[in-house]
C-alpha positions in Angstrom: 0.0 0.0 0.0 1.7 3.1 -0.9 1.2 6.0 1.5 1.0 9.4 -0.4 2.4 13.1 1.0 0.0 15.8 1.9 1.7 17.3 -1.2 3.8 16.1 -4.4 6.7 14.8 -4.2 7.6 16.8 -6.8 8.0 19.8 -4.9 10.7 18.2 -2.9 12.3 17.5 -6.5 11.7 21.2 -7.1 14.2 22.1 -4.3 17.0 19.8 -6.5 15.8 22.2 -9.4 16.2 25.0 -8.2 19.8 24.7 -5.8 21.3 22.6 -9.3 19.9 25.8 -11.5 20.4 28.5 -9.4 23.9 30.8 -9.3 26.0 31.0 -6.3 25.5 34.6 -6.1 21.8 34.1 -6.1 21.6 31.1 -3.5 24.0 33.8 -1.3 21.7 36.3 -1.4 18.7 34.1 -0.8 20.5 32.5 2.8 21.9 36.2 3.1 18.1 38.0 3.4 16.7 34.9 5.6 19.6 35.8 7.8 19.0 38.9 8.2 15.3 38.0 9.0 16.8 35.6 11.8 19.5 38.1 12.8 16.7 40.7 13.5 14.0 38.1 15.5 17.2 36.7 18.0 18.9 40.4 18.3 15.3 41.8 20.1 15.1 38.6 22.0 18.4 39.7 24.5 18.5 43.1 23.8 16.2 43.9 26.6 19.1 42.4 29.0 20.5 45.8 28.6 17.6 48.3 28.2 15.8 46.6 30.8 17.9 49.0 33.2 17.2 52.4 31.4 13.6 51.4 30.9 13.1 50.5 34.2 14.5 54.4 35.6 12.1 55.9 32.9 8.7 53.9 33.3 9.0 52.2 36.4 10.1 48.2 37.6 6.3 46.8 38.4 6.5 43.7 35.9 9.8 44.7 34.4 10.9 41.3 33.8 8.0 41.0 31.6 9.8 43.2 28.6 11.8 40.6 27.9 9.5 37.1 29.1 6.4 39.2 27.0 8.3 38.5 23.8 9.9 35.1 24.6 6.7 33.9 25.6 4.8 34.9 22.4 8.0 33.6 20.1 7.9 30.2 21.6 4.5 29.4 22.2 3.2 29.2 19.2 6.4 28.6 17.0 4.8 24.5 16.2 2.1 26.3 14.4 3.7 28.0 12.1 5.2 25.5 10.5 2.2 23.4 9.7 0.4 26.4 8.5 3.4 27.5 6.0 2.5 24.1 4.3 -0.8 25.3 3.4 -0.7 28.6 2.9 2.8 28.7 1.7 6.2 30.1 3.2 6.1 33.7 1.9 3.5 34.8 2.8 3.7 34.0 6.4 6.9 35.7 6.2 5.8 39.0 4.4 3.4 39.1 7.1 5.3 38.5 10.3 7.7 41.2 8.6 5.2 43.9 8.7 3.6 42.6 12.2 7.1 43.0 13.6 7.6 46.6 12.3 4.5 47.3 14.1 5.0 46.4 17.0 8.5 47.8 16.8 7.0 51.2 16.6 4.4 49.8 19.7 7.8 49.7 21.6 9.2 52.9 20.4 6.3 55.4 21.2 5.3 53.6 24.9 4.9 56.2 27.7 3.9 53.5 30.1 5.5 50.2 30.3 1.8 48.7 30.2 1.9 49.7 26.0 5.4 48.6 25.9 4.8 44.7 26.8 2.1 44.8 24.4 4.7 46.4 21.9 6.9 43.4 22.8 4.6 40.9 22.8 3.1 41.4 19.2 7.0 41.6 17.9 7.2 38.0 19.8 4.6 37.0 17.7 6.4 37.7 14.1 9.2 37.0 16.0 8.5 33.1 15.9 7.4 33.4 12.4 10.7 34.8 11.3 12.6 32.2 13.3 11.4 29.6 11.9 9.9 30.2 8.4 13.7 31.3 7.4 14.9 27.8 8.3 12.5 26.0 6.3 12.5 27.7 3.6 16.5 27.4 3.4 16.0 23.7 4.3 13.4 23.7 1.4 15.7 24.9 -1.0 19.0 23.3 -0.2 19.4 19.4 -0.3 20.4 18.0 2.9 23.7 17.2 2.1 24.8 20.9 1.3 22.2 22.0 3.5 25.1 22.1 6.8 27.2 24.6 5.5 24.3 27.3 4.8 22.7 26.1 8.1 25.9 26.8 9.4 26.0 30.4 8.0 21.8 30.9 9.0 22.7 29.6 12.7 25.8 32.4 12.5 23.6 35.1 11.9 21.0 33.8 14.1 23.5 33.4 17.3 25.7 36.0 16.2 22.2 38.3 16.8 21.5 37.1 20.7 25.1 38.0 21.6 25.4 41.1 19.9 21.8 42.0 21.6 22.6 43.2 25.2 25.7 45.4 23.4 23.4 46.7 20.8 21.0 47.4 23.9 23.6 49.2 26.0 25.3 51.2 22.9 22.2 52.4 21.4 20.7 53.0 25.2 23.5 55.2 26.1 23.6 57.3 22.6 20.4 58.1 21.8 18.1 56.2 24.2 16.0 52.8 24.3 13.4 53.5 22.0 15.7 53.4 19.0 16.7 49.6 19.9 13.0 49.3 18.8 12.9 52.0 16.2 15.9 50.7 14.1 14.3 47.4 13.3 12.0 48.9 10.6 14.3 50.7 8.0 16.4 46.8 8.6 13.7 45.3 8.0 12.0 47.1 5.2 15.3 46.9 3.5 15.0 42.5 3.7 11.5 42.5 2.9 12.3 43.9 -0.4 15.3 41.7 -0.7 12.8 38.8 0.2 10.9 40.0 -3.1 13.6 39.9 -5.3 16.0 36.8 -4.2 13.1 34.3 -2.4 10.8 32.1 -5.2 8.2 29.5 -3.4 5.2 28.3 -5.4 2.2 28.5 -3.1 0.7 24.8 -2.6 -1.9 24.2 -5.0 -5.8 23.5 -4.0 -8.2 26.6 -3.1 -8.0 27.9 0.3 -11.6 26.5 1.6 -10.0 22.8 0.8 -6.8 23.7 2.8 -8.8 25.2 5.9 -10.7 21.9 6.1 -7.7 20.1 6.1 -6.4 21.8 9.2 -6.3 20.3 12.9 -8.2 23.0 14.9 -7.9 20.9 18.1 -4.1 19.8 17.5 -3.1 23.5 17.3 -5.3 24.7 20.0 -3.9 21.5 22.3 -0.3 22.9 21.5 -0.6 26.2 22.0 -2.0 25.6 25.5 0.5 23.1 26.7 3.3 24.8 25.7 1.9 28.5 27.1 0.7 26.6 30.3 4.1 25.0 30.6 6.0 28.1 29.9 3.9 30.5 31.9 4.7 27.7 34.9 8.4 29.0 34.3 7.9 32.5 34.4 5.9 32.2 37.7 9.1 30.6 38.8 10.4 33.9 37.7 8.9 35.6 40.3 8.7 33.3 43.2 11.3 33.6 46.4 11.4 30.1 47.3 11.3 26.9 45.0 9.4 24.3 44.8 5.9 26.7 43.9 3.1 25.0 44.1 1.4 27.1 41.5 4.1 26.4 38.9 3.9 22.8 39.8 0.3 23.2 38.8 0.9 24.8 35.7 3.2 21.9 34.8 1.4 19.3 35.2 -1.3 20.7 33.4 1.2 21.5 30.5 2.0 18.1 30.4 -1.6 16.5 30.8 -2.6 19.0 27.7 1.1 17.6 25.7 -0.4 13.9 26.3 -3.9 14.7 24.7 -2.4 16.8 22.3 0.3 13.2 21.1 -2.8 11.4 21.6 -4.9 13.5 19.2 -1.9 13.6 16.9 -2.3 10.0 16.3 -6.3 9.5 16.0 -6.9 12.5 14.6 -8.7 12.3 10.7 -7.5 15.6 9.8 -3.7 16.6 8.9 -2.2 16.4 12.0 0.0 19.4 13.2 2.9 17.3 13.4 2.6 13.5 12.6 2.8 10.8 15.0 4.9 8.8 13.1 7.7 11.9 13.5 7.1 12.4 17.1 8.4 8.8 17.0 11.1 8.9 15.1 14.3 8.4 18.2 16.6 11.6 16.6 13.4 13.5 16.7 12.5 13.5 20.3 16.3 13.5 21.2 17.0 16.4 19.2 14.2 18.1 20.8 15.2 17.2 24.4 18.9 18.1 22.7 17.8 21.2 22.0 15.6 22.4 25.5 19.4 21.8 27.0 20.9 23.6 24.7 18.4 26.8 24.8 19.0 27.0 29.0 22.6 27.4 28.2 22.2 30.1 25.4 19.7 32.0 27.5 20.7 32.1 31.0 24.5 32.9 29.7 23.9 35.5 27.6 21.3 36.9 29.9 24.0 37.1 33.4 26.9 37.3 31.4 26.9 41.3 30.5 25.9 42.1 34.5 28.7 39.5 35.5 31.2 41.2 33.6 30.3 44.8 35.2 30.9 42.9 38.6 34.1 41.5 38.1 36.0 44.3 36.1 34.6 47.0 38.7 32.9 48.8 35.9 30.1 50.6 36.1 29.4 51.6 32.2 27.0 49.5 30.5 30.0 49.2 27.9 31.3 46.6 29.9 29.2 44.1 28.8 31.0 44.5 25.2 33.3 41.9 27.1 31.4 39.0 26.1 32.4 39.2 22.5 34.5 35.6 23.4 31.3 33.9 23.8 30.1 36.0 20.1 33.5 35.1 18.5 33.6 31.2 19.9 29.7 30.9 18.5 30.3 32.0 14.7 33.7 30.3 14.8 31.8 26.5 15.0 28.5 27.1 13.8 30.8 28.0 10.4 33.0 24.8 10.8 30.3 22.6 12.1 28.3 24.2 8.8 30.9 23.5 5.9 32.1 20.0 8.2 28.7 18.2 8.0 28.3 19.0 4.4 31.8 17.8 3.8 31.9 14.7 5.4 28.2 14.0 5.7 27.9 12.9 9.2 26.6 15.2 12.5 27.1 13.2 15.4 30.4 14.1 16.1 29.5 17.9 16.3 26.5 17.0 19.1 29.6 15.6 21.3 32.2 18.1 21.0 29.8 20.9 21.7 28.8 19.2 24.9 32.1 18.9 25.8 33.2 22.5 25.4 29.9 23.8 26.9 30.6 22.2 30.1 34.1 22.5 30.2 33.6 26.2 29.5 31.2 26.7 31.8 33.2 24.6 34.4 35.6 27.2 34.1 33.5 30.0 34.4 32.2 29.0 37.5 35.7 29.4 38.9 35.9 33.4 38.1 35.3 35.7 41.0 35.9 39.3 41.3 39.5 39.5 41.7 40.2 36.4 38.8 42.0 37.5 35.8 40.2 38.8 32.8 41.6 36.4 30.5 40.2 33.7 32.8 36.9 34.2 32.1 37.5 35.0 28.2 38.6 31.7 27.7 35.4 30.3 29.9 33.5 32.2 27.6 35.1 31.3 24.1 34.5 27.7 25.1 30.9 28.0 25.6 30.2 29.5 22.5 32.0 27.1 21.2 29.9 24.2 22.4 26.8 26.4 21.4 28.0 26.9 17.9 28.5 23.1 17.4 25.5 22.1 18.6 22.8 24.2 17.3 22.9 23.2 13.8 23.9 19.4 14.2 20.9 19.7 16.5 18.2 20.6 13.3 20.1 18.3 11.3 20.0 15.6 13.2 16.0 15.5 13.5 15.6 16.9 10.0 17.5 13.7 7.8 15.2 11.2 9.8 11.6 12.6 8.3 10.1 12.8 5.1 10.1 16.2 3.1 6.2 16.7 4.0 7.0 16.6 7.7 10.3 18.8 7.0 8.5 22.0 8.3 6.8 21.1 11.1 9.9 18.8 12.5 11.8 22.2 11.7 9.0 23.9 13.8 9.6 21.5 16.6 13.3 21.9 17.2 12.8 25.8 16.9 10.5 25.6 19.4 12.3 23.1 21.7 15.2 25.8 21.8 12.9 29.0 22.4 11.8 26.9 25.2 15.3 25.8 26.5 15.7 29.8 26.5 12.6 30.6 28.8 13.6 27.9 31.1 16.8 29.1 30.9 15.8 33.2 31.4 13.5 32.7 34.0 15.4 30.7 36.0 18.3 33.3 35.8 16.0 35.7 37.1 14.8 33.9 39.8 17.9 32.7 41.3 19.4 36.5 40.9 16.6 38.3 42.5 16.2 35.5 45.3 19.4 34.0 45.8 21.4 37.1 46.2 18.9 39.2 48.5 19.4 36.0 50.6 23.0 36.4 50.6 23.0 40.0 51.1 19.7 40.0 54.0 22.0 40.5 56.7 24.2 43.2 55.3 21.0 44.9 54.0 19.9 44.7 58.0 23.2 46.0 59.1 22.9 48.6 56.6 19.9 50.0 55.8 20.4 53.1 54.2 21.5 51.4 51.9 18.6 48.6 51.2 17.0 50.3 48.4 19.8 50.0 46.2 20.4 46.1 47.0 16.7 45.6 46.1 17.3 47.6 42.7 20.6 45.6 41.6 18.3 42.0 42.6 15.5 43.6 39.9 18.2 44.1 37.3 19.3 47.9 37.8 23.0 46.8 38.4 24.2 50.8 38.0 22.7 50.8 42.0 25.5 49.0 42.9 27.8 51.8 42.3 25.9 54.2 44.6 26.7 52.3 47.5 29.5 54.6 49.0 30.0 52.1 51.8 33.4 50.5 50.0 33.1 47.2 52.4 29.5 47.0 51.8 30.1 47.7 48.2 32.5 44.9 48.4 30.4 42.5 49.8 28.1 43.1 47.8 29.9 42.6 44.4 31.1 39.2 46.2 27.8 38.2 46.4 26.5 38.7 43.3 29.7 36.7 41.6 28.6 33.8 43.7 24.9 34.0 42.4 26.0 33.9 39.1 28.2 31.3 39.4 25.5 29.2 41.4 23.4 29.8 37.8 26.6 28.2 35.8 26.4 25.1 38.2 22.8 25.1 37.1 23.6 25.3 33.2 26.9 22.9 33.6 24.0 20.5 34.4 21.9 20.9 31.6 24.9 20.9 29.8 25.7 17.1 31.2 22.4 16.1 29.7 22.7 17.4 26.1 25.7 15.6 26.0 24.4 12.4 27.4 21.8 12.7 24.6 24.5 13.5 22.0 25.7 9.7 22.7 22.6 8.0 22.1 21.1 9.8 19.3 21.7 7.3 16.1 24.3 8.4 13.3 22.5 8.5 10.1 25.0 9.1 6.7 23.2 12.5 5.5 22.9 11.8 1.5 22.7 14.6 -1.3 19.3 13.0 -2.6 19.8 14.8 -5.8 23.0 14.1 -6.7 22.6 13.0 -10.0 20.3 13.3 -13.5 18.9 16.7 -11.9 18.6 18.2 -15.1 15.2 16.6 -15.6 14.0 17.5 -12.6 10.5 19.5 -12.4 10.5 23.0 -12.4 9.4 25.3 -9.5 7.1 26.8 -11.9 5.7 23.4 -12.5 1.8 23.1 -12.9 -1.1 21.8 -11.6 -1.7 19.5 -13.9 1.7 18.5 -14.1 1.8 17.5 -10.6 -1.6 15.4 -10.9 -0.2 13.6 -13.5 3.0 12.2 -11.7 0.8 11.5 -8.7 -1.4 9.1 -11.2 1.7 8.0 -12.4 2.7 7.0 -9.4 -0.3 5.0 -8.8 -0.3 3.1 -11.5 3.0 1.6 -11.5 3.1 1.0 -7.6 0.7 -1.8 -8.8 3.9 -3.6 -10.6 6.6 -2.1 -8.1 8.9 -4.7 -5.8 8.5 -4.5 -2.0 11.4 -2.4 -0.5 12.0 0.0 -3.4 11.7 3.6 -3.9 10.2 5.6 -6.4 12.3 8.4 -7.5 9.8 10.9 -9.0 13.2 13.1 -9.4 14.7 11.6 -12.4 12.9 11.2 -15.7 12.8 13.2 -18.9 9.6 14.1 -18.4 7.1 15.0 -15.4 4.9 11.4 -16.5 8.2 9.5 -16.2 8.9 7.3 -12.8 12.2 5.3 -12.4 12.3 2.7 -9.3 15.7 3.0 -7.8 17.2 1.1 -4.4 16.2 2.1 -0.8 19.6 3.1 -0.2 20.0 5.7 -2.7 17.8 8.5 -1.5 17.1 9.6 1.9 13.1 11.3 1.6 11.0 9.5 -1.1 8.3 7.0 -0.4 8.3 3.6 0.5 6.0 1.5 -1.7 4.8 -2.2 0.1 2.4 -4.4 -1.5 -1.1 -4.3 -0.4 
């Protein structure tokens, strides 16, 4: 019985058409304007680690932490429905529209006179935000074979990590210049400048069928289940956020409920008569679900270090300018370093594994090192920590997508791309929240007793635990000052313990993933190929094609509707040759 995809198999051959026909200048510019697009979405998501402190001195700290949790939220929540729903409606015009959303709410942001319209400013850019994130990655992995596909991956998850490090010194720089509102007010001329780039170097077919027919098709109840889980499970995280002492009982609440509502979504997954939002059979696929457990580690580490790093820095060099924070360009430089290598590497020699190993090893190495730093440690001590960690992060984040993406058929290519995404942004709430948490709470335990001793000074203890970390430097007290920069190292390095064991686990799940030989599926006769203009008509022939001969097809075999001089022509090829084509059995 042959199983068909919700769509031809011929667009998958379409992607061989077009990265075979298509100049080297043209496929640059194509990955060049999705990164740009990602560059934008991860550079707003840490920038408010910086402008969280002028922001706070100009509209107040009630809710603060919610600039930055507002947008993560939003991004992550409903990231697995994007993908699904770029499938019907098509990729570009999901990402025309998140472009324009995220202007707006840019603008939201930039003209706030009460912090009130500024989360809302936020939390609309969150939205686009996860539209950006993730519709630039599938449409590069729609385009690109997966073979070649490392090395621009590579290059996409540069721009895209390259973006949350360069986020809390674009924050400060801009903040101390010519104010906060411009970190928002700057996105739109970027981003009006890739939207027209997106016109001119971005070519996706929309799928065929009329939109009534693809609105039927959709599972209401699957996306509803998913957006609820995952915004119960993550809002249990940011009440963690806020708590003083752990466990909560009212987070433990919102988790289980996240996880009751991710067992009736799995469950609906699998009975469900519509299109499911992301098929059973991939949620059961074993590099699937370890790349998404791979990649929640991974996202704590990326989140909670770039988010205490810039304040740690200002700590242990004395320095009260925000342009301290500049000093975490290790971690930036260590991140594009391997996410290039690991990019080009995995193309070269077709294999990921390797990647998913080292980078645990340098992440918690790095971090191990880190943990060590204190304020009177050497600078060059904690450069090296943080070179190593962005090391391990650079590794890891594209072998990561890789490693889930060469398991699954093309039709489930977006939604498994969606998952990953989505596994990370969630990684990063955990991660952010739990940084805040154990900074607010952890270090007004430590400094209680010399806020008793000394409380003319209290205020500005209780400003440096919300995040105002200029406070610490109007403490005129030099022993208290002291004391208090002391205590803040030892918070942060408590939060490294924390990621050193997250860390552990990413690389425990780096071991067991399985090793699968990534295979260019269109390695040869591409010049026959379908178009990306192909028709209709064209397409509904090769599907009755198809049916025909699967009648008088071997068990075990593959039909290649790639190769062929024309779109009616079907060669049966071995099982070993290509990677995403569908398995014919007898009835």
């Amino acid at each position: 019985m042959e199983t068909k995809p919700d769509y031809p198999e011929s667009e998958a051959s379409s992607s061989s058409s077009y990265y075979h026909s298509a100049s080297k200048v043209k496929i640059f510019f194509m990955v060049f304007t999705l990164s740009i697009l990602s560059w934008v979405s991860t550079l707003n998501s840490t920038v408010s680690s910086t402008t969280i402190e002028p922001i706070g001195l100009e509209l107040g700290t009630n809710n603060l932490q919610w600039v930055s949790h507002s947008y993560m939220l939003t991004n992550t929540a409903l990231q697995p429905v994007w993908g699904k729903l770029s499938d019907y409606f098509g990729r570009l015009i999901l990402l025309k529209i998140a472009i324009y959303v995220f202007m707006i709410g840019s603008m939201v942001v930039a003209f706030s006179n009460t912090l009130s319209v500024l989360i809302v400013g936020r939390t609309i850019m969150g939205v686009a935000s996860g539209v950006l994130q993730v519709i630039a990655i599938v449409i590069l992995s729609d385009l690109i074979p997966i073979r070649q596909r490392g090395k621009y991956l590579g290059f996409m998850s540069a721009a895209n990590l390259f973006g949350m490090s360069l986020g809390p010194l674009w924050g400060a720089i801009i903040s101390k210049s010519i104010g906060w509102r411009w970190t928002a007010v700057l996105n739109v001329p970027i981003l009006f400048i890739a939207s027209n780039m997106v016109l001119f170097f971005i070519f996706i077919p929309a799928p065929p069928g009329s939109f009534k027919k693809k609105v039927v098709r959709i599972d209401f109840l699957g996306i509803i289940l998913a957006v609820l889980a995952a915004g119960v499970f993550l809002a249990a995280f940011d009440i963690i956020g806020g708590v003083q002492r752990l466990p909560s009982i009212l987070s433990i609440i919102f988790v289980v409920i996240g996880v009751v509502l991710a067992i009736v979504f799995i469950i609906n997954e699998k009975k469900t008569k519509k299109d499911p939002l992301i098929s059973y059979k991939v949620l059961q696929e074993h590099n699937v679900w370890i790349g998404f457990l791979s990649a929640i580690a991974t996202g704590v580490v990326i989140y909670a270090t770039l988010f205490t790093l810039p304040s740690f820095y200002r700590v242990i060099t004395r320095n009260p300018d925000l342009a301290a924070e500049a000093k975490i360009w290790p971690w930036t430089v260590g991140v594009v370093i391997s996410t290039v290598v690991c990019g080009i590497s995995m193309t070269v020699y077709g294999n990921y594994k390797p990647y998913l190993v080292i980078g645990g090893i340098m992440m918690i190495c790095g971090l191990t090192w880190l943990s060590l730093v204190n304020p009177g440690s050497n600078l060059i001590h904690s450069y090296l920590g943080s070179f190593l960690i962005g090391l391990g992060i650079g590794f890891r984040v594209p072998s990561v997508t890789i490693e889930a993406q060469c398991v699954v058929k093309y039709q489930d290519l977006a939604s498994t791309t969606a998952l990953i995404n989505f596994a990370r942004n969630v990684g990063g709430v955990i991660g952010m929240t739990s940084a805040n948490q154990m900074l607010k709470y952890r270090f007004m335990d430590k400094v209680s007793t010399l806020a008793k001793e000394n409380p003319e000074w209290e205020s500005q203890l209780l400003l440096v635990s919300e995040g105002i970390i200029s406070a610490l430097w109007q403490v005129e007290d030099e022993e208290v000052k002291e004391k208090t920069l002391e205590a803040f190292a030892k918070t942060v390095n408590f939060i490294f313990y924390y990621c050193i064991f997250f860390s552990c686990i990413g690389f425990v799940l780096s071991l067991v993933t399985k090793k699968v030989k990534l295979l260019d599926e269109f390695d040869s006769d591409e010049s026959h190929a379908p178009d990306l203009e192909q028709s209709k008509d064209e397409e509904s022939v090769v599907g009755d094609e198809v049916k025909n001969k699967s009648e008088t097809v071997e068990p075990n075999t593959v039909l290649d509707s790639t190769k062929g001089s024309s779109p009616t022509e079907t060669i049966v090829v071995s099982p070993t040759k290509l990677a995403k084509h569908e398995t014919v059995t007898e009835s």
